[in-house]
C-alpha positions as protocol buffer text, in pm:
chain_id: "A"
residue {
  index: 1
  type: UNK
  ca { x: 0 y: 0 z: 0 }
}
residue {
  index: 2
  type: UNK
  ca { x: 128 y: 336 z: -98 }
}
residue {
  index: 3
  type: UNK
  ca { x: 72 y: 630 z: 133 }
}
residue {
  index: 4
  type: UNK
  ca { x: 159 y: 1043 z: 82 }
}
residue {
  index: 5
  type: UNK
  ca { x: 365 y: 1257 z: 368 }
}
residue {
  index: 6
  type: UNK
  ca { x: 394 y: 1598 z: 432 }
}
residue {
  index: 7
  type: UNK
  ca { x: 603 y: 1774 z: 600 }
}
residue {
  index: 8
  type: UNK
  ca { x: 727 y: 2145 z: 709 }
}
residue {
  index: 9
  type: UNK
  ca { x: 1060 y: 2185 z: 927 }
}
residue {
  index: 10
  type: UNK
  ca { x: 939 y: 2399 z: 1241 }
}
residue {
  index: 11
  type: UNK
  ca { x: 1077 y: 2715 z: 1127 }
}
residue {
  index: 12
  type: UNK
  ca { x: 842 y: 2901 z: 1349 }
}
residue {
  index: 13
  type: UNK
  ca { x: 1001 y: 2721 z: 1639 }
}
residue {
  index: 14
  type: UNK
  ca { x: 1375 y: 2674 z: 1566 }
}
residue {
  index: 15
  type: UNK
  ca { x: 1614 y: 2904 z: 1424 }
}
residue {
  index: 16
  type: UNK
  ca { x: 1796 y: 2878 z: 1089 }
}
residue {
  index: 17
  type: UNK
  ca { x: 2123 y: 2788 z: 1233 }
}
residue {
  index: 18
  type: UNK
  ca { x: 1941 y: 2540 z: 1476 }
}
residue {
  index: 19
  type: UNK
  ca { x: 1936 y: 2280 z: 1103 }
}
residue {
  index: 20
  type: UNK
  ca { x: 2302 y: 2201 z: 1097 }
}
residue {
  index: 21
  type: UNK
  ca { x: 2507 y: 2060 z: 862 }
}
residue {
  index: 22
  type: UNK
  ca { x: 2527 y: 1733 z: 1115 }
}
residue {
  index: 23
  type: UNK
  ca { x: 2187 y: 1683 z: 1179 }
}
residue {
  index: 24
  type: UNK
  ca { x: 2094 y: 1731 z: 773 }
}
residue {
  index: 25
  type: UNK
  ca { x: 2387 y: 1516 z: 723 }
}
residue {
  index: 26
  type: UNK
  ca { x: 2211 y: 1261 z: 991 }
}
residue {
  index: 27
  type: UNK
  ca { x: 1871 y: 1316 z: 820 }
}
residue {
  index: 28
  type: UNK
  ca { x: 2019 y: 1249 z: 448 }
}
residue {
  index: 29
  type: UNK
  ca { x: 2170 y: 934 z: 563 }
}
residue {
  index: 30
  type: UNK
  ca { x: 1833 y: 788 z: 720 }
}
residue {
  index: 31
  type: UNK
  ca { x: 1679 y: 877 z: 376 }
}
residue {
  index: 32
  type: UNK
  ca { x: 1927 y: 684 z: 234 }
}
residue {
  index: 33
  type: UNK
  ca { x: 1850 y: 373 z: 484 }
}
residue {
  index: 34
  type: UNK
  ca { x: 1453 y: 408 z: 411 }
}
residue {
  index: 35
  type: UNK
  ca { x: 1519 y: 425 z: 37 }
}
residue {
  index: 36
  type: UNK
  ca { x: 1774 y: 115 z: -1 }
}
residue {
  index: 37
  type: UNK
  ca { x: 1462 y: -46 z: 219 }
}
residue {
  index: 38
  type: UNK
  ca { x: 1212 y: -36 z: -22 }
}
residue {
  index: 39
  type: UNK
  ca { x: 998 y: 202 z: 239 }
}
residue {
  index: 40
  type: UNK
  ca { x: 1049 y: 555 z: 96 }
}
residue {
  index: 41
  type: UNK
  ca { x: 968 y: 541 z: -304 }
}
residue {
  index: 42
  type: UNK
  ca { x: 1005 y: 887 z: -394 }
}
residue {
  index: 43
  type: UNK
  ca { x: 1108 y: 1209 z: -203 }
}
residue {
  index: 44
  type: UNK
  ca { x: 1070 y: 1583 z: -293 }
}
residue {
  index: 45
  type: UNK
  ca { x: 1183 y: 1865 z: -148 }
}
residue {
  index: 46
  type: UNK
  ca { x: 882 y: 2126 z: -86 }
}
residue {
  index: 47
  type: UNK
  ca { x: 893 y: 2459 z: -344 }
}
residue {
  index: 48
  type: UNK
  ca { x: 652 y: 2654 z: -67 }
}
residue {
  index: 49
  type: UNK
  ca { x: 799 y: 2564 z: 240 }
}
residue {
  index: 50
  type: UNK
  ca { x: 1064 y: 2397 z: 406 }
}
residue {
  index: 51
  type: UNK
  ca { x: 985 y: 2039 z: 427 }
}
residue {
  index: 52
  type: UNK
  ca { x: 971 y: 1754 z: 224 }
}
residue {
  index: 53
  type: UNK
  ca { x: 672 y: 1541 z: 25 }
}
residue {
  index: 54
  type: UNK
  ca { x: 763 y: 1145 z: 32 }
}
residue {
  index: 55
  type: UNK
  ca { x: 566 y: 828 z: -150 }
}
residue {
  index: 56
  type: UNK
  ca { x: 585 y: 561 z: 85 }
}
residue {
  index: 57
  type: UNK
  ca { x: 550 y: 190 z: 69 }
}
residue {
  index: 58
  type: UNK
  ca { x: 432 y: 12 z: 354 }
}
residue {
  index: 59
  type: UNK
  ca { x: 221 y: -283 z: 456 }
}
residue {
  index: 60
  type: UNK
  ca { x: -1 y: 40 z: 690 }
}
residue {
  index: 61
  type: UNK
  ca { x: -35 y: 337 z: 847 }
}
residue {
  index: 62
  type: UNK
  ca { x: 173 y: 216 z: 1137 }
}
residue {
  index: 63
  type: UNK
  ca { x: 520 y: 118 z: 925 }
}
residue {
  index: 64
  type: UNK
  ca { x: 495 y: 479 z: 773 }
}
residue {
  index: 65
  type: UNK
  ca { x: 504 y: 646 z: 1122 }
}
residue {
  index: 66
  type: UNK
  ca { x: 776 y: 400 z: 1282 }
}
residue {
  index: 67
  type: UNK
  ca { x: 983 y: 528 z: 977 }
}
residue {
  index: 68
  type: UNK
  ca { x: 897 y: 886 z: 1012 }
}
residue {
  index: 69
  type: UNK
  ca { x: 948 y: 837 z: 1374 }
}
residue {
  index: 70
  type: UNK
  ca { x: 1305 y: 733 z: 1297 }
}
residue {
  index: 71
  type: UNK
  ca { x: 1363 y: 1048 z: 1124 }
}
residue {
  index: 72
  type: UNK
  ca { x: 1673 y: 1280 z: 1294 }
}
residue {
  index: 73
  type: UNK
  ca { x: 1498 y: 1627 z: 1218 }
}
residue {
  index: 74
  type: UNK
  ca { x: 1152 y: 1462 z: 1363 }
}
residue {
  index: 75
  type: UNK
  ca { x: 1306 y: 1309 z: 1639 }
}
residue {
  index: 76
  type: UNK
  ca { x: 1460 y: 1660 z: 1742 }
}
residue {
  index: 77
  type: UNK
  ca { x: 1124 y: 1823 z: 1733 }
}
residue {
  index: 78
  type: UNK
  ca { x: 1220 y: 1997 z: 1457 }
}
residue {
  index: 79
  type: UNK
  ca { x: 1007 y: 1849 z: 1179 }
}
residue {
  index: 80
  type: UNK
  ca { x: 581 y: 1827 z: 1154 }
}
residue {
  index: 81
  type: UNK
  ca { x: 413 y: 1611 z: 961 }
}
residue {
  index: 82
  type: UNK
  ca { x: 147 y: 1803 z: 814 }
}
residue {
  index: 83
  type: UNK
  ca { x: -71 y: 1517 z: 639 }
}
residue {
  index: 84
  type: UNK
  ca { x: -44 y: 1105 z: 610 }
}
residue {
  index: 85
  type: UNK
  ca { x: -240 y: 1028 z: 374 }
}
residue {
  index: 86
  type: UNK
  ca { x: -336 y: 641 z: 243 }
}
residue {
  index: 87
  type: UNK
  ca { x: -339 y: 659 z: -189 }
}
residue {
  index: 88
  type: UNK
  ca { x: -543 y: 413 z: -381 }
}
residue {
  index: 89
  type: UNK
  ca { x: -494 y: 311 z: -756 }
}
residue {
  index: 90
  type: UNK
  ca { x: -641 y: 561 z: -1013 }
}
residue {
  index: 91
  type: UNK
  ca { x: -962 y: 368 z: -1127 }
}
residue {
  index: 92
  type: UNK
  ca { x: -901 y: 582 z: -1486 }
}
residue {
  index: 93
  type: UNK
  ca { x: -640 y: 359 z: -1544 }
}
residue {
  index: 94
  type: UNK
  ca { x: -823 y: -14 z: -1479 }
}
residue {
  index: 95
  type: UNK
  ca { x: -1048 y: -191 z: -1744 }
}
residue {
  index: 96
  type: UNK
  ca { x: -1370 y: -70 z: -1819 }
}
């Protein structure tokens, strides 16, 4: 089952300077991890605000969040998930 996130770094909340180089470095690397996995399927980074949009592929809801969960940036506070959303096949697509 695929499934939609996203996301918007708590700019409101922590400073610039507070999103180092470390912790994106840290963040980058569990991306990495999720992709190699199979879990995360596509990533984007958001044009209207900082954040990030991610496909996801996971047996449910729960998988999704464990993964977000094991995010650096959302583990420091520092990142809110704005929408998890389940996505279903286009029926357009199917046979008539």
């Amino acid at each position: 089952m695929q499934f939609l996130s996203i996301s918007r770094r708590r700019t409101d909340a922590f400073p610039p300077e507070a999103f180092t180089p470390e912790l994106i470095a840290r963040e980058t690397g569990r991306v990495k991890q999720l992709y190699a996995a199979g879990l995360l399927r596509q990533i984007w980074k958001r044009g209207d605000a900082p954040g990030a949009t991610i496909v996801w592929e996971a047996a449910g809801e729960a998988d999704v969040r464990a993964a977000l969960d094991s995010l650096p940036i959302f583990q420091a506070g520092m990142l809110e998930v704005v929408a998890l959303l389940p996505l279903e096949p286009y029926p357009g697509f199917g046979q008539a």
